[in-house]
C-alpha positions in Angstrom: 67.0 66.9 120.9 67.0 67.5 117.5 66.8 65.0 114.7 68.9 64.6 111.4 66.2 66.3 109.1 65.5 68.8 112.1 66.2 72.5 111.4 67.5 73.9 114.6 67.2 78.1 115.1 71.1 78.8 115.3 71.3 76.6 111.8 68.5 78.2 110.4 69.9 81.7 111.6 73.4 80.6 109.7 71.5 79.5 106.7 69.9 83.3 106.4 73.1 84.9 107.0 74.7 82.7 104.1 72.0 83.7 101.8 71.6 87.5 102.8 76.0 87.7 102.4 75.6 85.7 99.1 72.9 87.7 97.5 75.4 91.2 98.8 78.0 89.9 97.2 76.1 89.1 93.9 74.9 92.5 94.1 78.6 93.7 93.8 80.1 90.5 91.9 77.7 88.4 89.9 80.2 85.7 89.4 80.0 84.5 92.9 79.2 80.6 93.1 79.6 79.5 96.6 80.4 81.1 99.8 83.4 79.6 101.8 83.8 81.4 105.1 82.5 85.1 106.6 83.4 86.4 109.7 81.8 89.1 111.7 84.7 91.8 112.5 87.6 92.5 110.1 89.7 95.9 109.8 92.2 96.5 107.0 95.4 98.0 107.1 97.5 98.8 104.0 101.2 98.9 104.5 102.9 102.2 103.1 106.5 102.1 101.7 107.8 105.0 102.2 106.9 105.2 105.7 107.1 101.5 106.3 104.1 101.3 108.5 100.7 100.1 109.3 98.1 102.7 108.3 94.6 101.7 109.6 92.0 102.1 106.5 88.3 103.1 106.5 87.3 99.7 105.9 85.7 97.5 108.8 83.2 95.3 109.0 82.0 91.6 108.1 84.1 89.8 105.8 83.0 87.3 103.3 85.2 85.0 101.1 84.0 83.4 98.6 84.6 81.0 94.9 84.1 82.8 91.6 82.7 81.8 88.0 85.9 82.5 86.2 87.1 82.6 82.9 90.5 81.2 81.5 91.7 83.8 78.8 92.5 82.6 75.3 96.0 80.8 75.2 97.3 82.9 72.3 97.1 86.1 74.5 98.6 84.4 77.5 101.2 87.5 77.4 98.5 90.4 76.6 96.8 89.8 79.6 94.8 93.2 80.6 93.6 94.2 84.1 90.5 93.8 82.9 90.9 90.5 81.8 92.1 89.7 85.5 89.0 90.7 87.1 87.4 87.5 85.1 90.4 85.6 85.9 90.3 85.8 89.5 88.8 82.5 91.3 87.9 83.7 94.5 86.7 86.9 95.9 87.4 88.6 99.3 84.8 91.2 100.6 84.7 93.6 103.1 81.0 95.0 103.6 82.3 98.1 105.0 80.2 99.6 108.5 82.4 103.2 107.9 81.0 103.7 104.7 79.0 102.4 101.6 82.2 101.8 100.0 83.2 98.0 100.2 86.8 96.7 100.0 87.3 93.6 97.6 90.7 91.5 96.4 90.7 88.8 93.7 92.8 85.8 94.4 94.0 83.3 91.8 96.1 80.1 92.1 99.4 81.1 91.8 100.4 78.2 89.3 97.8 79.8 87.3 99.0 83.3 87.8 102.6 82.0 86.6 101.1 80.2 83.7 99.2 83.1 82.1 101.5 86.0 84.0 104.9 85.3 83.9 106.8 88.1 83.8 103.4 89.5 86.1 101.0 92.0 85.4 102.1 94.7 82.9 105.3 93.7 83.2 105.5 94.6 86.5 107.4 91.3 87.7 104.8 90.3 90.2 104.0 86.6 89.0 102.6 85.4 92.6 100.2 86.7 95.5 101.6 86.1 99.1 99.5 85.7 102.1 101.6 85.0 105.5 100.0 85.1 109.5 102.2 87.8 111.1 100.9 88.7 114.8 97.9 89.7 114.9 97.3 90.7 110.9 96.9 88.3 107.6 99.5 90.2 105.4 98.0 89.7 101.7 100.5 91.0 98.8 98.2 91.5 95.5 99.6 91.0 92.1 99.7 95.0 92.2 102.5 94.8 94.6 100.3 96.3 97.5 100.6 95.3 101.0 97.3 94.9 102.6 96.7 93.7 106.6 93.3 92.3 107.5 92.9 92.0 111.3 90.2 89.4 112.2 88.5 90.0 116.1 88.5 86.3 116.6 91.5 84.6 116.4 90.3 81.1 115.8 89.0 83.1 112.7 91.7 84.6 111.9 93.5 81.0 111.9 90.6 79.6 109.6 90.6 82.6 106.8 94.6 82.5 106.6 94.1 78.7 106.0 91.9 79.4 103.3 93.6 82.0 102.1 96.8 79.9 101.8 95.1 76.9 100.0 93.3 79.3 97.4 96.9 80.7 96.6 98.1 77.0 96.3 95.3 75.1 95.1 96.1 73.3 91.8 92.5 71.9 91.1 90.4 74.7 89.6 
């Protein structure tokens, strides 16, 4: 039996897989701060309007989401917000370390009181002023602030369960 101070091999395993994702994902995003959930299997679908259907992307592999170093922008540009000024905005990170190729997948997420604040009439004008994220069968249906329609499909559904819970409270989460 192991003791409090005790390091078993599965929690030492989880601690190396924690620090190999995190030091990926700074490879790709340096403003990672803390890893909040992975999962081993994830596929993404993006949803096409003209067709309306489900078309199955290149991207599938481990999935890592994570909290981000961000920046507010300053409060007399609140309207002039760029897309590149976004990209610092964002809080948290989604990352797909894709197995199909070396390309990875990523998504920005941002409170969406905060989006509303600094994005009102959303970005460019575009009249997107929220991201959406709802549990729908088997996919987590993510809306961006582009407008697109992405489905990540999770292997394990008691993962699936935990990342759209996540998911939901980084949308709605008032405190960063």
């Amino acid at each position: 039996m192991a003791t409090a101070t005790e390091i078993t091999p599965q929690k030492a395993l989880e601690l190396y897989r924690n620090a190999l994702n995190f030091n990926v994902i700074n490879r790709y995003d340096p403003s990672i701060k803390q890893l909040l959930y992975h999962t081993s299997h994830c596929v993404i679908y993006k949803f096409e309007d003209e067709t309306e259907e489900w078309i199955k992307s290149d991207y599938q592999g481990s999935l890592a989401l994570y909290l981000r170093d961000f920046k507010l922008p300053q409060q007399n540009n609140q309207t002039q917000i760029s897309f590149q000024d976004l990209q610092s905005l964002f809080c948290y990170g989604l990352m797909l370390f894709n197995r199909n190729k070396p390309e990875c997948f990523s998504l920005g997420f941002l409170p969406n009181n905060i989006t509303k604040h600094f994005l009102p009439q959303g970005l460019g004008g575009n009249g997107i002023d929220e991201m959406n994220v709802e549990l729908n069968d088997n996919l987590i249906i993510v809306k961006n602030l582009l407008g697109e329609i992405y489905g990540l499909w999770v292997f394990n559904e008691a993962d699936r369960m935990k990342l759209f819970k996540l998911l939901e409270f980084c949308l709605k989460n008032s405190d960063v």
